[in-house]
mmCIF file of the N, C-alpha and C atoms, coordinates in Angstrom:
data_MODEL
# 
_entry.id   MODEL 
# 
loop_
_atom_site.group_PDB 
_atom_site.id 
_atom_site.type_symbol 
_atom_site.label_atom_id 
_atom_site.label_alt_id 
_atom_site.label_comp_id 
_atom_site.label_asym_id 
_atom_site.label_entity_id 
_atom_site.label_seq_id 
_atom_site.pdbx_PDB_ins_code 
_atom_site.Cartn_x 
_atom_site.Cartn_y 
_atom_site.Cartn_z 
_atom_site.occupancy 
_atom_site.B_iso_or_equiv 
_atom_site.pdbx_formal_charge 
_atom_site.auth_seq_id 
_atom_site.auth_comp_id 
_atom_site.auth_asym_id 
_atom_site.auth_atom_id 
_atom_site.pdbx_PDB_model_num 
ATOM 1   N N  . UNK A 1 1  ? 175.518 26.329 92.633  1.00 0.00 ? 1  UNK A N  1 
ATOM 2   C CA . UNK A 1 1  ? 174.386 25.581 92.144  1.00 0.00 ? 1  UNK A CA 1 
ATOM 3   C C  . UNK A 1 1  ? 173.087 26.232 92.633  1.00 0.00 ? 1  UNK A C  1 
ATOM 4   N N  . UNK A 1 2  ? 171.993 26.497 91.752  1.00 0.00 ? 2  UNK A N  1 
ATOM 5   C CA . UNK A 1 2  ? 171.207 26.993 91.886  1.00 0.00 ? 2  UNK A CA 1 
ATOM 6   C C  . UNK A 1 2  ? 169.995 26.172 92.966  1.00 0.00 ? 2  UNK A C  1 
ATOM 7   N N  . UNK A 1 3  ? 169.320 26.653 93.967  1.00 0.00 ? 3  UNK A N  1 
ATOM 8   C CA . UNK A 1 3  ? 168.389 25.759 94.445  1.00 0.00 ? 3  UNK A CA 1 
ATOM 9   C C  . UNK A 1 3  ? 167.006 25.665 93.452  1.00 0.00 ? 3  UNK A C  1 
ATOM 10  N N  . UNK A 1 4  ? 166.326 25.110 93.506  1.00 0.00 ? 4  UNK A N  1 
ATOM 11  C CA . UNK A 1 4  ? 165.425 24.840 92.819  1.00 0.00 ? 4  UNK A CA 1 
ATOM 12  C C  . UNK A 1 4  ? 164.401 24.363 93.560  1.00 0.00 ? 4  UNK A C  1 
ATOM 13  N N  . UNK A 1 5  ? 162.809 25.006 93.442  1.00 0.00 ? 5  UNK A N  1 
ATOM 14  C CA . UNK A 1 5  ? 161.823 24.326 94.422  1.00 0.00 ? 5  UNK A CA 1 
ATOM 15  C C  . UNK A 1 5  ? 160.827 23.811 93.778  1.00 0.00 ? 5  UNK A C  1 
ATOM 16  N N  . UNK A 1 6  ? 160.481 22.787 94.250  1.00 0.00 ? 6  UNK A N  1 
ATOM 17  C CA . UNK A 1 6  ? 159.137 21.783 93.673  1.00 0.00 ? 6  UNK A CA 1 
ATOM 18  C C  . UNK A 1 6  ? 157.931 21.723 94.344  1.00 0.00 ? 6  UNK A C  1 
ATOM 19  N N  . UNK A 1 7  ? 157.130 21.819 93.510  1.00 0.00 ? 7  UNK A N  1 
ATOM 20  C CA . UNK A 1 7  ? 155.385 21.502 93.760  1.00 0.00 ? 7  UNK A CA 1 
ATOM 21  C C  . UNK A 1 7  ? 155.225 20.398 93.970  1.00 0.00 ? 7  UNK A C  1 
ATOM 22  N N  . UNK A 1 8  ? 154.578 20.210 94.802  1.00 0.00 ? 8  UNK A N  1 
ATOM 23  C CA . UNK A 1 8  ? 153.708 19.187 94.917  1.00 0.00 ? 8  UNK A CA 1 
ATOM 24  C C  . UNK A 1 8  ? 152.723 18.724 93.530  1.00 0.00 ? 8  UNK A C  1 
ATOM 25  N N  . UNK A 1 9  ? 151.974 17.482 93.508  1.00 0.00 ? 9  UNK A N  1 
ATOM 26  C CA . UNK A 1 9  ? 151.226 17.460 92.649  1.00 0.00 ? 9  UNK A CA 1 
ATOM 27  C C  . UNK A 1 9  ? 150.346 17.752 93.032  1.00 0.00 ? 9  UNK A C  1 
ATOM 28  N N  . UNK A 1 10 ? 149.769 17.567 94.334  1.00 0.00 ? 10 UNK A N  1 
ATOM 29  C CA . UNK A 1 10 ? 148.256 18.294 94.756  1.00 0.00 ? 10 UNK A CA 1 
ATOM 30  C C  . UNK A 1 10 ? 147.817 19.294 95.083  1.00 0.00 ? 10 UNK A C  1 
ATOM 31  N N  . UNK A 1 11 ? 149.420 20.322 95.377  1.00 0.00 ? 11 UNK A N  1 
ATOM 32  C CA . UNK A 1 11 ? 149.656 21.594 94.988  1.00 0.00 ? 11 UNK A CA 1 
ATOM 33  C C  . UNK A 1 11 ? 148.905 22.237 93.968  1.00 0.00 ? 11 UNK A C  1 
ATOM 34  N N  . UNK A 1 12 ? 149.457 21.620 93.074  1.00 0.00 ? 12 UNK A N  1 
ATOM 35  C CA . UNK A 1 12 ? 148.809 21.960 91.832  1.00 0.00 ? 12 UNK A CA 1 
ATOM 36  C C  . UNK A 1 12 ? 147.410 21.944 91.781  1.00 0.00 ? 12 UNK A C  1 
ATOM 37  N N  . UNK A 1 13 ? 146.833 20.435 91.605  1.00 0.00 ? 13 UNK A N  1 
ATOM 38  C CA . UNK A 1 13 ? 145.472 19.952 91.236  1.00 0.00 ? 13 UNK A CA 1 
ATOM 39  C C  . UNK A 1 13 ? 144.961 21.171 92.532  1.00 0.00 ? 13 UNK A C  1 
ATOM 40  N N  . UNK A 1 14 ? 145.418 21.553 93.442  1.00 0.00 ? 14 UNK A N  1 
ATOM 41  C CA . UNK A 1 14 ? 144.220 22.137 94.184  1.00 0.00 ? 14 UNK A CA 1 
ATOM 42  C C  . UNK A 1 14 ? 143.909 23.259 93.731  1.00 0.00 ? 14 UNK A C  1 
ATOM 43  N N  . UNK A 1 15 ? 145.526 24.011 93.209  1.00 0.00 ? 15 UNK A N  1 
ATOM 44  C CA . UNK A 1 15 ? 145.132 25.738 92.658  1.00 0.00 ? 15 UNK A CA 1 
ATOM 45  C C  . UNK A 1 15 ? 144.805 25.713 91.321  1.00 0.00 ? 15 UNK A C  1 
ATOM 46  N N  . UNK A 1 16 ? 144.625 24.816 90.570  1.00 0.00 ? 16 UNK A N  1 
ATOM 47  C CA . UNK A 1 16 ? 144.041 24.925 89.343  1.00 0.00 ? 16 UNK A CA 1 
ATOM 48  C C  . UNK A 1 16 ? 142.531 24.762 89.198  1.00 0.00 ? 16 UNK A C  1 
ATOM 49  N N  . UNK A 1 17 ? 142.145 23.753 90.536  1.00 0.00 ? 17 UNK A N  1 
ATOM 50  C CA . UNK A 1 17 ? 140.548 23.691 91.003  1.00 0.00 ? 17 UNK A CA 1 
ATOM 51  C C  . UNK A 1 17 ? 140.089 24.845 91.502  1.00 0.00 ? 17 UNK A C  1 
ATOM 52  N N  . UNK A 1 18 ? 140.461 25.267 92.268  1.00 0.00 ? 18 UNK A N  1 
ATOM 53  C CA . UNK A 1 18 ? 140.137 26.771 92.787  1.00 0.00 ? 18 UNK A CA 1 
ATOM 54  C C  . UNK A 1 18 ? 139.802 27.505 91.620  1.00 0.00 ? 18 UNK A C  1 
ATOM 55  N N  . UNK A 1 19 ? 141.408 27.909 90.632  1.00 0.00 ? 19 UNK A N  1 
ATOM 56  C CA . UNK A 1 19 ? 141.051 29.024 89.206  1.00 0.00 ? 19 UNK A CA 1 
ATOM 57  C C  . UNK A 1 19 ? 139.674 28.826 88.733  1.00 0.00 ? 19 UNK A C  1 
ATOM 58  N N  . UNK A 1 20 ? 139.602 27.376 88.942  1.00 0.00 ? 20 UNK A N  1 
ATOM 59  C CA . UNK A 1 20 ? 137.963 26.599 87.422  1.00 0.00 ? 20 UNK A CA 1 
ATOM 60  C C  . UNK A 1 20 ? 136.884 26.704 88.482  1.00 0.00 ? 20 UNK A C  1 
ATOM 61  N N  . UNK A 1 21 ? 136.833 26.661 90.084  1.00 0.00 ? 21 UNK A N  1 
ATOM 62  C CA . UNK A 1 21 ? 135.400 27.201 90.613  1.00 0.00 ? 21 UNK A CA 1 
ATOM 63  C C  . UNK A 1 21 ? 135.494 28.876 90.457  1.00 0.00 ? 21 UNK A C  1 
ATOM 64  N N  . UNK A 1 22 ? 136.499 29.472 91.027  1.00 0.00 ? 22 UNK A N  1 
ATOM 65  C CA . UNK A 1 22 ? 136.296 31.061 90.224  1.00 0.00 ? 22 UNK A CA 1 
ATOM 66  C C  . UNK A 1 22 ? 135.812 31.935 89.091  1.00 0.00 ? 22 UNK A C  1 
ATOM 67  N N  . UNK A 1 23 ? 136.206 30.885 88.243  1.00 0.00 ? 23 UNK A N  1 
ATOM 68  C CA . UNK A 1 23 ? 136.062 31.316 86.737  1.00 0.00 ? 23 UNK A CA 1 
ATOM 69  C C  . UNK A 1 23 ? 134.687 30.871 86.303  1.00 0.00 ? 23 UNK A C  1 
ATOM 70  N N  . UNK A 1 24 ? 134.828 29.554 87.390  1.00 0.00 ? 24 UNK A N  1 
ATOM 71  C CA . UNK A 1 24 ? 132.752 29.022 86.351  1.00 0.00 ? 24 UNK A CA 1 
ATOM 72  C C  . UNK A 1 24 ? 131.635 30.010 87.631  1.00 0.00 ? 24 UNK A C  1 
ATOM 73  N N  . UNK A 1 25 ? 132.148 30.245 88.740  1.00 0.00 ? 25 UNK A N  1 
ATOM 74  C CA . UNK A 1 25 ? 130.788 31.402 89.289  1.00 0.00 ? 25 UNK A CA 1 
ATOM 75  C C  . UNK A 1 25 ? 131.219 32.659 88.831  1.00 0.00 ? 25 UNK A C  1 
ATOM 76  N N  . UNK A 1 26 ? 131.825 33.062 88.111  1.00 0.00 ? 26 UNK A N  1 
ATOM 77  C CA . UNK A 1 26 ? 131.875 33.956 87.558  1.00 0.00 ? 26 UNK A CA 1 
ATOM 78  C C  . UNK A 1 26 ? 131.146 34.221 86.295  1.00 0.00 ? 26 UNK A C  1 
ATOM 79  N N  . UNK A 1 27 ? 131.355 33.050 85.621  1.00 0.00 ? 27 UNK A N  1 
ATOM 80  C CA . UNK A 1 27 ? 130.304 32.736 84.611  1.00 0.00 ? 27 UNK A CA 1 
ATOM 81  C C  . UNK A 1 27 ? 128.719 32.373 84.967  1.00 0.00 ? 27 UNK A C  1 
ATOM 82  N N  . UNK A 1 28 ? 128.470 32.168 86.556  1.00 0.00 ? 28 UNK A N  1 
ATOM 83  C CA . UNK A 1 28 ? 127.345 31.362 86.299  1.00 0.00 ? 28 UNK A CA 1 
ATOM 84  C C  . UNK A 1 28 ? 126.637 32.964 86.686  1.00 0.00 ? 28 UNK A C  1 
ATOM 85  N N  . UNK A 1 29 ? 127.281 33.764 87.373  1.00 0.00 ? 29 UNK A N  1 
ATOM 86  C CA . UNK A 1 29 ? 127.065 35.266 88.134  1.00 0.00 ? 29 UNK A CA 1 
ATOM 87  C C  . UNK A 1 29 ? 127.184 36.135 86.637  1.00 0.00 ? 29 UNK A C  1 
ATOM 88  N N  . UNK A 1 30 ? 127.501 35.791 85.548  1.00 0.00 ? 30 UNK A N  1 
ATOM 89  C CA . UNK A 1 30 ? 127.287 36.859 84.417  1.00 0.00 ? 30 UNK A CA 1 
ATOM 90  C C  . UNK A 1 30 ? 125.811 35.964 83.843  1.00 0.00 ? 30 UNK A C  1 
ATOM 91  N N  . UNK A 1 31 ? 126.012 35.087 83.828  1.00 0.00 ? 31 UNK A N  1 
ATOM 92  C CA . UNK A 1 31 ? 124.597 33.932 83.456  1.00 0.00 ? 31 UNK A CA 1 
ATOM 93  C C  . UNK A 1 31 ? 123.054 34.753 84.398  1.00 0.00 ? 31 UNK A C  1 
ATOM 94  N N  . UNK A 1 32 ? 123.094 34.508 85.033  1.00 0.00 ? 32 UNK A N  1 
ATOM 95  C CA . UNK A 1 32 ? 121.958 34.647 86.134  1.00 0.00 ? 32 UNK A CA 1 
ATOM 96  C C  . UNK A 1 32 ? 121.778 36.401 86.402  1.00 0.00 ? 32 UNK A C  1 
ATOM 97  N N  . UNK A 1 33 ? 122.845 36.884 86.796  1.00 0.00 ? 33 UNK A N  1 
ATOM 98  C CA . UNK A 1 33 ? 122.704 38.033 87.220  1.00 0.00 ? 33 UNK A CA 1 
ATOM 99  C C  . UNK A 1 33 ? 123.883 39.245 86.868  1.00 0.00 ? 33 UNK A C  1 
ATOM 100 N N  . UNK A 1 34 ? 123.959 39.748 85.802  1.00 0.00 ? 34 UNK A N  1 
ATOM 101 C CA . UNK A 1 34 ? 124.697 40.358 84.837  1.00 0.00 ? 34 UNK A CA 1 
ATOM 102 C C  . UNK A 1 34 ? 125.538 41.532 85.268  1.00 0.00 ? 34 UNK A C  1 
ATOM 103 N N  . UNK A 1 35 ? 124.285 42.612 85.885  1.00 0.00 ? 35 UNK A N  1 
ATOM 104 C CA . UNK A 1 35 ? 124.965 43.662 86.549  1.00 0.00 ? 35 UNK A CA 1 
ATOM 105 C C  . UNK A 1 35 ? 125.536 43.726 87.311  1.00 0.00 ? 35 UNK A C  1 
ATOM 106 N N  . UNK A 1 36 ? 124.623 43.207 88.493  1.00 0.00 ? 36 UNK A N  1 
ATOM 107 C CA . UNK A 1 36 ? 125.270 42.520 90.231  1.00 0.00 ? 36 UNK A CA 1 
ATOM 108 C C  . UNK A 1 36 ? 126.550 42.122 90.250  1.00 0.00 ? 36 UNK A C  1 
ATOM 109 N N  . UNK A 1 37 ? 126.643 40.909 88.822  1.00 0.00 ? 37 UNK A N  1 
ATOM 110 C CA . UNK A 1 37 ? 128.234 40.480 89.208  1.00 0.00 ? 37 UNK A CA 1 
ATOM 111 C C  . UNK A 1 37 ? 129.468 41.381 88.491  1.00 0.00 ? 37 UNK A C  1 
ATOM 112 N N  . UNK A 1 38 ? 128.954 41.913 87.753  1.00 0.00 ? 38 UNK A N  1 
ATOM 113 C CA . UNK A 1 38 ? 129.855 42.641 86.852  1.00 0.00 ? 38 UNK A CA 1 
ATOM 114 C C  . UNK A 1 38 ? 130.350 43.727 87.834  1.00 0.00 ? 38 UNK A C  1 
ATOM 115 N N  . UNK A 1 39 ? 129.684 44.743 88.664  1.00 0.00 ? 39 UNK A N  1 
ATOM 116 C CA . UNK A 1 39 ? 129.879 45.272 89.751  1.00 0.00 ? 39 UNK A CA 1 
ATOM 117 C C  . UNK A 1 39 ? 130.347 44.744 90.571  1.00 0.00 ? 39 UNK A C  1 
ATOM 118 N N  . UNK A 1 40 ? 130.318 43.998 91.509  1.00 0.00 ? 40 UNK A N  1 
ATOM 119 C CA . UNK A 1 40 ? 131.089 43.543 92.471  1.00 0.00 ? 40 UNK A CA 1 
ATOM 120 C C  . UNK A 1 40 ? 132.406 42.714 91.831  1.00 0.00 ? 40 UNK A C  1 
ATOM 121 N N  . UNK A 1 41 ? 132.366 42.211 90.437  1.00 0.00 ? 41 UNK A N  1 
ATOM 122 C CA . UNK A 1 41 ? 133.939 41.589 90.169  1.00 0.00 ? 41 UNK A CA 1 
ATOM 123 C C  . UNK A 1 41 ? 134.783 42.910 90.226  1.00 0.00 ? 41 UNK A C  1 
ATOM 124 N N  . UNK A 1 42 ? 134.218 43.896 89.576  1.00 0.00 ? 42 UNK A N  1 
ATOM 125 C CA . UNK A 1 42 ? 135.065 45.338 89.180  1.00 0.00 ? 42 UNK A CA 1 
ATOM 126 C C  . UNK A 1 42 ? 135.457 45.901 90.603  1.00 0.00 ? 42 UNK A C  1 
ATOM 127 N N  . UNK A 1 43 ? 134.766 45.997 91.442  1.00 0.00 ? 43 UNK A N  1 
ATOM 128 C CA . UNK A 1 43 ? 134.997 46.430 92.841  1.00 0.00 ? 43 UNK A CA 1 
ATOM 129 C C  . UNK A 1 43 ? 135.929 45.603 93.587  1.00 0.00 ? 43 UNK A C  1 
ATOM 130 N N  . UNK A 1 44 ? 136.126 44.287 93.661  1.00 0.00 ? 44 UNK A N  1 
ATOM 131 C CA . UNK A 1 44 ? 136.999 43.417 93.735  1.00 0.00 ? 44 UNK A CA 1 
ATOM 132 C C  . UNK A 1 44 ? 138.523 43.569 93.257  1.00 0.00 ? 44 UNK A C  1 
ATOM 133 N N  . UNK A 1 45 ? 138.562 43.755 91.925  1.00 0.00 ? 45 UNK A N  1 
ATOM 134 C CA . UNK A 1 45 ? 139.580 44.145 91.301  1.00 0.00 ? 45 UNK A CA 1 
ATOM 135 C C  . UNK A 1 45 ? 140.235 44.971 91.399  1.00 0.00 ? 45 UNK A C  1 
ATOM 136 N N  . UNK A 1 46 ? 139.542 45.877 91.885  1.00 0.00 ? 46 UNK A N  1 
ATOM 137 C CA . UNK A 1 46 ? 140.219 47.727 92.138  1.00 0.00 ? 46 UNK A CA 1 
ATOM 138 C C  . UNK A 1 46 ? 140.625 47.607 93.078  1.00 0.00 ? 46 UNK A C  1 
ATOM 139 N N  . UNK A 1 47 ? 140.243 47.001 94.761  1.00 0.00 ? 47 UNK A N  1 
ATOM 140 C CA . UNK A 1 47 ? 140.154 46.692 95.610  1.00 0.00 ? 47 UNK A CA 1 
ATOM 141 C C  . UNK A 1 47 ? 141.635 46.356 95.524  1.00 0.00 ? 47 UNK A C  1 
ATOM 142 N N  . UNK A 1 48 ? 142.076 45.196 95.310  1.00 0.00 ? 48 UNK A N  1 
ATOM 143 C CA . UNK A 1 48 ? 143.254 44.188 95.247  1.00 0.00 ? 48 UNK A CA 1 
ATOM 144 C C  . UNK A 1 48 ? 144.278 44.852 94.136  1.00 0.00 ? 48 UNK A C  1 
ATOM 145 N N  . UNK A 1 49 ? 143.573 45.373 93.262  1.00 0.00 ? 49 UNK A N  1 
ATOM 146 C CA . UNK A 1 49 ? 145.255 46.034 92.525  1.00 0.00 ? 49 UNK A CA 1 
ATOM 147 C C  . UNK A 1 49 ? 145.705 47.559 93.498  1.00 0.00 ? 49 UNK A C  1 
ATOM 148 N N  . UNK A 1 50 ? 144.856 48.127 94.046  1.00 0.00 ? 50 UNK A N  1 
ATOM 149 C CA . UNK A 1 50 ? 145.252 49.288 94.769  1.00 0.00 ? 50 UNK A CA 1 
ATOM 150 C C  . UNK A 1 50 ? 146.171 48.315 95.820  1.00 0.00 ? 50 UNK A C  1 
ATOM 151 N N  . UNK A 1 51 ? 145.972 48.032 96.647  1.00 0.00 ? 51 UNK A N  1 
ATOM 152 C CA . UNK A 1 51 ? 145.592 47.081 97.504  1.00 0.00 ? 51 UNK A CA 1 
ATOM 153 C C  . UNK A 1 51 ? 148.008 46.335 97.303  1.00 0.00 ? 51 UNK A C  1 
ATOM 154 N N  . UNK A 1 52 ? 147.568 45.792 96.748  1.00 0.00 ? 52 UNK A N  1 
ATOM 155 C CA . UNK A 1 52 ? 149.406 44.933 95.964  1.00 0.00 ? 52 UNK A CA 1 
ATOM 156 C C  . UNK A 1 52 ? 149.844 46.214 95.558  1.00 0.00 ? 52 UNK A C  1 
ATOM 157 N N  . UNK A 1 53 ? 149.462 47.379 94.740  1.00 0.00 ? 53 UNK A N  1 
ATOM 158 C CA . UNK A 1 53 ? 150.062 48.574 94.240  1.00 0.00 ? 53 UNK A CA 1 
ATOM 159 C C  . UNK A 1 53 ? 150.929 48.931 95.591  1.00 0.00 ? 53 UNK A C  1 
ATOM 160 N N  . UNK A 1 54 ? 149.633 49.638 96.793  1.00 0.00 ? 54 UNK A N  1 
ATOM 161 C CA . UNK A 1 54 ? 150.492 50.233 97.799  1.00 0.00 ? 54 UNK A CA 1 
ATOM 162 C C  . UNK A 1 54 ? 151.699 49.215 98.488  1.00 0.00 ? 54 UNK A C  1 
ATOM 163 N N  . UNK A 1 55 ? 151.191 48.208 98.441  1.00 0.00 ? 55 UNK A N  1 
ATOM 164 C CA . UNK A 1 55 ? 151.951 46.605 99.201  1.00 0.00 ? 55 UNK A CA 1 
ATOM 165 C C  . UNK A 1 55 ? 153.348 47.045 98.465  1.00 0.00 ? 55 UNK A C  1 
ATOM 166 N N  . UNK A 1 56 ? 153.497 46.951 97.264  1.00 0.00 ? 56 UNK A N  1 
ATOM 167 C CA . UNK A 1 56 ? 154.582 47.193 96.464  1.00 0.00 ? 56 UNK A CA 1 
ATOM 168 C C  . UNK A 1 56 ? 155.862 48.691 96.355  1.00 0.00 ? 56 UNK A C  1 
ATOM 169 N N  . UNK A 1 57 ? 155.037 49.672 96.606  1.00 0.00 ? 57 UNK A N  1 
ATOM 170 C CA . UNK A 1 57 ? 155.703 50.658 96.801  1.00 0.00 ? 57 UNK A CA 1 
ATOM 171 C C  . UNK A 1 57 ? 156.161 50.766 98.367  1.00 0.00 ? 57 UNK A C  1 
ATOM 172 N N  . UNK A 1 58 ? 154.960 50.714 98.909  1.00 0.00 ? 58 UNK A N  1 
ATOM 173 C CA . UNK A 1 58 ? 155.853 50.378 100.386 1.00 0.00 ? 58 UNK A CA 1 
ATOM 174 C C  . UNK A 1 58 ? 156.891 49.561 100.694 1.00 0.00 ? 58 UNK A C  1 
ATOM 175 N N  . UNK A 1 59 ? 157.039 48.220 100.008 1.00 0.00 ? 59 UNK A N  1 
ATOM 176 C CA . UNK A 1 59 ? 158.076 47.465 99.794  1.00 0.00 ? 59 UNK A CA 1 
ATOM 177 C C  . UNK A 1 59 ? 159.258 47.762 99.101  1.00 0.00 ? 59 UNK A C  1 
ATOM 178 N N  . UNK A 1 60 ? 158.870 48.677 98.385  1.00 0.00 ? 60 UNK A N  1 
ATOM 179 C CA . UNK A 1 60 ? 159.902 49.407 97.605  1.00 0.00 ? 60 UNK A CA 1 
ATOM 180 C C  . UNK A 1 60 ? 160.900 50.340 98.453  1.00 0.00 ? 60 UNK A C  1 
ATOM 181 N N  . UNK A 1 61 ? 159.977 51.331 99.329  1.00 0.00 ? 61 UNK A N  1 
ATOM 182 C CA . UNK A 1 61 ? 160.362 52.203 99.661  1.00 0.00 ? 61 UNK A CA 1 
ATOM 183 C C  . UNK A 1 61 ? 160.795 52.040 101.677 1.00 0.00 ? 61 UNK A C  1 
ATOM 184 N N  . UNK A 1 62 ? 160.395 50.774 102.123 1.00 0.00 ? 62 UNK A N  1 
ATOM 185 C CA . UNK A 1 62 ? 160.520 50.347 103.079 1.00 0.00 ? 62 UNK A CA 1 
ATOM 186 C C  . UNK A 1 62 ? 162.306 49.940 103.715 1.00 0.00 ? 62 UNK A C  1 
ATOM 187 N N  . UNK A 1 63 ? 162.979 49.599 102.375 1.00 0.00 ? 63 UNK A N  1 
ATOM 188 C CA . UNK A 1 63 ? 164.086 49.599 102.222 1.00 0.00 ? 63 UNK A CA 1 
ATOM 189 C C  . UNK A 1 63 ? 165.185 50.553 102.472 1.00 0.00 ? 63 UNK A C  1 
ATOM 190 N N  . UNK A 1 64 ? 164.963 51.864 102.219 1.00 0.00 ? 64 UNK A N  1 
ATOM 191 C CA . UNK A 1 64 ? 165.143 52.890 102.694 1.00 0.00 ? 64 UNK A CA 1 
ATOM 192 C C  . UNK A 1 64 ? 165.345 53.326 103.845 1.00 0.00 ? 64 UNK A C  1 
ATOM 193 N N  . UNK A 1 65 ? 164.275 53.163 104.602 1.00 0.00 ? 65 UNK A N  1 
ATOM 194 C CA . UNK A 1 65 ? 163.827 53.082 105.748 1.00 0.00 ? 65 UNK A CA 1 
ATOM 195 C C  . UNK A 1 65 ? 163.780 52.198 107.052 1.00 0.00 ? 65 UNK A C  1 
ATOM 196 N N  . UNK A 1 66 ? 164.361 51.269 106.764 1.00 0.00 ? 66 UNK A N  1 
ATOM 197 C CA . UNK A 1 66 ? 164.548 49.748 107.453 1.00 0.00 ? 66 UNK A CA 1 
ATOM 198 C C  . UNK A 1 66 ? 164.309 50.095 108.785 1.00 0.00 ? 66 UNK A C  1 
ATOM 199 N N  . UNK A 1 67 ? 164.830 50.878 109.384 1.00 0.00 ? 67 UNK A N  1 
ATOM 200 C CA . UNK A 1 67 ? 165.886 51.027 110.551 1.00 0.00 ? 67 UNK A CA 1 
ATOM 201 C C  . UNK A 1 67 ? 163.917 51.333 111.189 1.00 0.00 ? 67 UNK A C  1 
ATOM 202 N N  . UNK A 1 68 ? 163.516 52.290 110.878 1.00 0.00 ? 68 UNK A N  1 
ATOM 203 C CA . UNK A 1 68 ? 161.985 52.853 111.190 1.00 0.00 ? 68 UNK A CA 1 
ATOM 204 C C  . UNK A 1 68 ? 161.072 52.184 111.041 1.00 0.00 ? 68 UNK A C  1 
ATOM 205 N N  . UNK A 1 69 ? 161.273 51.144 109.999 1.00 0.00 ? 69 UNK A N  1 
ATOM 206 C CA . UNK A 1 69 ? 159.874 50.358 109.710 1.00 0.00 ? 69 UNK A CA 1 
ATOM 207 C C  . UNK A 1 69 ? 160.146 49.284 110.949 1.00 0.00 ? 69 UNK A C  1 
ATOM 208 N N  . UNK A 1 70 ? 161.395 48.801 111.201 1.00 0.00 ? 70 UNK A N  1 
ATOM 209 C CA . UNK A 1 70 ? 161.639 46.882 111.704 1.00 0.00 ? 70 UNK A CA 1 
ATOM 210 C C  . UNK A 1 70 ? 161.250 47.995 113.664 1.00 0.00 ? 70 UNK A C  1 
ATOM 211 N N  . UNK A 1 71 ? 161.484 49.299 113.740 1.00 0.00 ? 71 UNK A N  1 
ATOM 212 C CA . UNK A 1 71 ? 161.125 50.125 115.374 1.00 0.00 ? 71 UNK A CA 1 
ATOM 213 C C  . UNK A 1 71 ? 159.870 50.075 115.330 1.00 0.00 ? 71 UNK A C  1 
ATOM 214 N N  . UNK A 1 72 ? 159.368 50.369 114.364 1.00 0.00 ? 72 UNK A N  1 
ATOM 215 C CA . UNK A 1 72 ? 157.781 50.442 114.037 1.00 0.00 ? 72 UNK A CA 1 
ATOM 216 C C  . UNK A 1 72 ? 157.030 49.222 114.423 1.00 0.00 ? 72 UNK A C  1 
ATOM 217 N N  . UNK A 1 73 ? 157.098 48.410 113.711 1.00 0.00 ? 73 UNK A N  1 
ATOM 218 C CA . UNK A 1 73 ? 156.648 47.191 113.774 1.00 0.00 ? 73 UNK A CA 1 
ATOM 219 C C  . UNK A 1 73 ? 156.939 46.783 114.915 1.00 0.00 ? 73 UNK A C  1 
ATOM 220 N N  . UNK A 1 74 ? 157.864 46.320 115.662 1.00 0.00 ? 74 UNK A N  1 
ATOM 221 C CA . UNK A 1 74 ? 158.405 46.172 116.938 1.00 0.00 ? 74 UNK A CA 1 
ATOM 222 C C  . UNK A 1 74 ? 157.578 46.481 117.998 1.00 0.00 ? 74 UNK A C  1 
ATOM 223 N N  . UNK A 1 75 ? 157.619 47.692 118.201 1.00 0.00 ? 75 UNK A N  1 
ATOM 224 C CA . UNK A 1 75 ? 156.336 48.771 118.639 1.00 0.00 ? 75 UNK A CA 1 
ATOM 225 C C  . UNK A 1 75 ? 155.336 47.678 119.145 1.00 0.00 ? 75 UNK A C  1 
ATOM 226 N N  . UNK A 1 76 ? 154.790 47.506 117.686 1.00 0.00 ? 76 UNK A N  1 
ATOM 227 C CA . UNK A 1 76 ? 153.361 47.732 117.409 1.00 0.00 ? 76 UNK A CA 1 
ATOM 228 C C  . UNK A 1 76 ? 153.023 46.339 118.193 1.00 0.00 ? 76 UNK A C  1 
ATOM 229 N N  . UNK A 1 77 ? 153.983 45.514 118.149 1.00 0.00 ? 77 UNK A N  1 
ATOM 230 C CA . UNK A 1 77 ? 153.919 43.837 118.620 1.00 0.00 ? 77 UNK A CA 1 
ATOM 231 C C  . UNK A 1 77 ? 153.845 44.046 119.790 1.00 0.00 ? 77 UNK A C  1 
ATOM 232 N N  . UNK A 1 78 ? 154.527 44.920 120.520 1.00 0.00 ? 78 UNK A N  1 
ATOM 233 C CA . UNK A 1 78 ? 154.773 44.693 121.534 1.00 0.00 ? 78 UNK A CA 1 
ATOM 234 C C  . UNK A 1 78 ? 153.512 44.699 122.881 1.00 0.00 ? 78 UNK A C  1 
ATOM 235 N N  . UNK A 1 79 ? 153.230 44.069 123.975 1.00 0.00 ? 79 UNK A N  1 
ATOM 236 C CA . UNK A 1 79 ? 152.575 43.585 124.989 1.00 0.00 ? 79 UNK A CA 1 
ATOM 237 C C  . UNK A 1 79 ? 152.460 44.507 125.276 1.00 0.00 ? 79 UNK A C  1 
ATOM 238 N N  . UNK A 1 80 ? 150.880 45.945 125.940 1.00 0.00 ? 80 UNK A N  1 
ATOM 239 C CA . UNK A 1 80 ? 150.935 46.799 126.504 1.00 0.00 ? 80 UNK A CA 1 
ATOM 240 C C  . UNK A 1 80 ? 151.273 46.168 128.159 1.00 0.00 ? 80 UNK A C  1 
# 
């Protein structure tokens, strides 16, 4: 039997409020100030798809590698 996971309802109502303040200063930032925002949304964007791109191949390729990444990390936690 498959598990299955459920939202909340305010789950919801909260990330759909979030999308509609994003989307309306985005609009109010093409409204008011055209270039400014158009530049910094684009810089944003590039930002975050590079950004999940590398996230993704490293995840990809981390697998491979397990044994080096979980020493690595370990490492890195650790208390000088």
């Amino acid at each position: 039997m498959k598990e299955q996971t459920t939202i909340s309802r305010n789950f919801k109502i909260i990330t759909f409020l979030l999308i509609a303040i994003g989307a309306g200063t985005i609009v109010f930032g093409l409204i008011t100030d055209r270039r400014t925002t158009w530049t910094n949304y684009l810089i944003v964007n590039y930002y975050f798809f590079f950004n999940c791109d590398g996230r993704s191949f490293l995840f990809r390729y981390s697998k491979h590698f397990s044994i080096g990444l979980v020493i690595s990390i370990q490492e890195g936690f650790q208390k000088p």
